[in-house]
C-alpha positions as CSV (number, residue, x, y, z in Angstrom):
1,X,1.6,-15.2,-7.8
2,X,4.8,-15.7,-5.6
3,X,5.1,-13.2,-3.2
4,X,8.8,-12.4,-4.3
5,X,6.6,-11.3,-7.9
6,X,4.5,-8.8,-5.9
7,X,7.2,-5.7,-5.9
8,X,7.3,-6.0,-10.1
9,X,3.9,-6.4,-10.8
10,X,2.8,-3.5,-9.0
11,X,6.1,-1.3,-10.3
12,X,5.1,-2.6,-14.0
13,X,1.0,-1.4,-13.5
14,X,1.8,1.9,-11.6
15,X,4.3,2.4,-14.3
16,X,2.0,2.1,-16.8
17,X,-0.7,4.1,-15.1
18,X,1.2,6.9,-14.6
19,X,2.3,7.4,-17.9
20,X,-1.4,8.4,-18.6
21,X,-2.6,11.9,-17.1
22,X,-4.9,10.3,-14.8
23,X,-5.6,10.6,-11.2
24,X,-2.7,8.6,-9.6
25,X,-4.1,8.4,-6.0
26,X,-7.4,6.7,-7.5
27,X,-4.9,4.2,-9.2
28,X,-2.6,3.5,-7.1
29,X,-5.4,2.8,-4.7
30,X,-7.2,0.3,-7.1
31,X,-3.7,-0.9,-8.7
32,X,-2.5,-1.9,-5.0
33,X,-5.9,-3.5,-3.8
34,X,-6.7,-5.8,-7.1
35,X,-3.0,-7.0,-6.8
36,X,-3.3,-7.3,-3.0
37,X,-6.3,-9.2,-3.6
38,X,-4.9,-11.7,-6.5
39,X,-1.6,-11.9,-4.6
40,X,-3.2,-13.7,-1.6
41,X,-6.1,-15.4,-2.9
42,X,-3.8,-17.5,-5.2
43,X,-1.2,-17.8,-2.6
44,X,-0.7,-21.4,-1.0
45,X,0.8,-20.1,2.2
46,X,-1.6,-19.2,5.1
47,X,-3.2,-15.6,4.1
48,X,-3.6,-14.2,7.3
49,X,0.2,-14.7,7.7
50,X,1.1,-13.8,4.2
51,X,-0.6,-10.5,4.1
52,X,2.1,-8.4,5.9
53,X,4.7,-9.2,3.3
54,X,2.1,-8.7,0.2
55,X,1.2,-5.5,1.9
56,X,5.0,-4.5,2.6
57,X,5.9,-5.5,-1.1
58,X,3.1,-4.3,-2.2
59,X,3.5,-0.4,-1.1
60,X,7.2,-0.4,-1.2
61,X,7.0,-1.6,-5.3
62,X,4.0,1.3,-6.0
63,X,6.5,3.8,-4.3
64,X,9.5,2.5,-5.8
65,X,7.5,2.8,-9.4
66,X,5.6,6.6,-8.3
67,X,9.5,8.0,-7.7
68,X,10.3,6.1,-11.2
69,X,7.8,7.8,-12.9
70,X,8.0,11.2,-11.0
71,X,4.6,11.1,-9.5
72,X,3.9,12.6,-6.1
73,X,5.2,10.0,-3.8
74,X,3.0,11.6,-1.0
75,X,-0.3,11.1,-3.3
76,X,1.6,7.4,-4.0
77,X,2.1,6.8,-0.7
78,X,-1.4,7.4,0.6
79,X,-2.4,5.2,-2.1
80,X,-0.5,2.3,-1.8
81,X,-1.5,2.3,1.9
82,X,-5.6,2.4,1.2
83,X,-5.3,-0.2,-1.4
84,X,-3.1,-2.5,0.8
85,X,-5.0,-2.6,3.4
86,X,-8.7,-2.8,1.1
87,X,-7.0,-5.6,-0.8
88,X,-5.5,-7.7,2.4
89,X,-9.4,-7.1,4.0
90,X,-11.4,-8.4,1.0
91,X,-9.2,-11.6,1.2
92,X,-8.4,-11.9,5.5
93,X,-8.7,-9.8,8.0
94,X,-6.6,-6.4,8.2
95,X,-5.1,-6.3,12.3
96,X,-2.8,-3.2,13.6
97,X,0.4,-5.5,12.8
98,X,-0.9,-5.2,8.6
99,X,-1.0,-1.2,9.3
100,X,1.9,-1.3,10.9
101,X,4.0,-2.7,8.8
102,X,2.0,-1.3,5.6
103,X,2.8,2.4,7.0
104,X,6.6,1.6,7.8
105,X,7.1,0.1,4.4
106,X,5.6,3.6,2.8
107,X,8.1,5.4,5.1
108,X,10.9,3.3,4.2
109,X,9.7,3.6,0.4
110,X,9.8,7.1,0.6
111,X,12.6,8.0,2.4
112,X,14.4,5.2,-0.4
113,X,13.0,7.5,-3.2
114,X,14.3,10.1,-1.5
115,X,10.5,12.1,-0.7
116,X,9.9,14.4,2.0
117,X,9.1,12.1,4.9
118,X,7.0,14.4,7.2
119,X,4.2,14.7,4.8
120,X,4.7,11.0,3.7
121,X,3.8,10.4,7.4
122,X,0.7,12.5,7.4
123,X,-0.3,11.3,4.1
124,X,0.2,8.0,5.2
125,X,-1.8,8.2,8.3
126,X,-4.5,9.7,6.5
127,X,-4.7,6.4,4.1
128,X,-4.8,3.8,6.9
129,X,-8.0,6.2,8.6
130,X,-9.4,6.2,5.2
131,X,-8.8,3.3,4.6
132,X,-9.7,2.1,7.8
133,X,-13.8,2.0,7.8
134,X,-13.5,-0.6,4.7
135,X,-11.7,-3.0,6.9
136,X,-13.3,-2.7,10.0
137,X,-10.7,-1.0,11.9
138,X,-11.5,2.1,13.9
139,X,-10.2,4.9,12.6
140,X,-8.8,6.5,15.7
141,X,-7.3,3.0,16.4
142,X,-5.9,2.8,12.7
143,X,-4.2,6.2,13.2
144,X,-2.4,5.6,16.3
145,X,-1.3,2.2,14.9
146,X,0.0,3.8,11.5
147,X,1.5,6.8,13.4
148,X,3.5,4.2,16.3
């Protein structure tokens, strides 16, 4: 999947998802991670280097799609963030320039949709520590990195 295809895919499934009255943090987690994960293994540019514009795309199409649909764009947010950075660690390894750009994108999504952008940054925070332990990041490290 071109990267270019990333946004819509991930707009298309969250829009789908959220139709349902589900739990959209759990989905936009495992929504963002699977096409994190399918994005770069069937990429043919380099992943390492490819994996801060899936994870941008990525979070910045599952907000784009949450405001859409009216979900919570903190709970999106969050979300997006965890299953970025899971997805870009199964397939290569997650550094502080992946967080950093994954976190900007989800405050540049947010303030886009036009969310509240001081608890988008806490929530946002709290994904990449969450998130964090599953990609062998600190957490404290993670947090500071987000947060910058």
């Amino acid at each position: 999947m071109a990267v270019r295809e990333v946004r819509k895919r991930i707009r298309d499934v969250l829009l789908e998802l959220v139709k349902e009255p589900r739990e959209v943090l759990t989905d936009t987690i495992e929504a963002t991670r699977e096409i994190a994960v399918i994005t770069l293994r069937g990429g043919k540019r380099r992943r390492k280097e490819a994996s801060r514009q899936v994870a941008k795309e990525i979070v910045e199409g599952a907000i784009e799609a949450g405001s859409e649909a009216g979900a919570n764009l903190n709970s999106v947010a969050k979300g997006a963030v965890i299953g970025a950075m899971q997805g870009v660690g199964e397939v290569t390894e997650v550094n502080g320039t992946v967080i950093s750009d994954t976190a900007k994108a989800a405050l540049i999504g947010t303030s886009k949709a036009g969310g509240n952008l001081a608890s988008a940054a806490r929530r946002i925070v709290e994904g990449a520590i969450e998130a964090s332990d599953r990609v062998g990041f600190k957490a404290e490290d993670a947090a500071a990195t987000a947060a910058a």
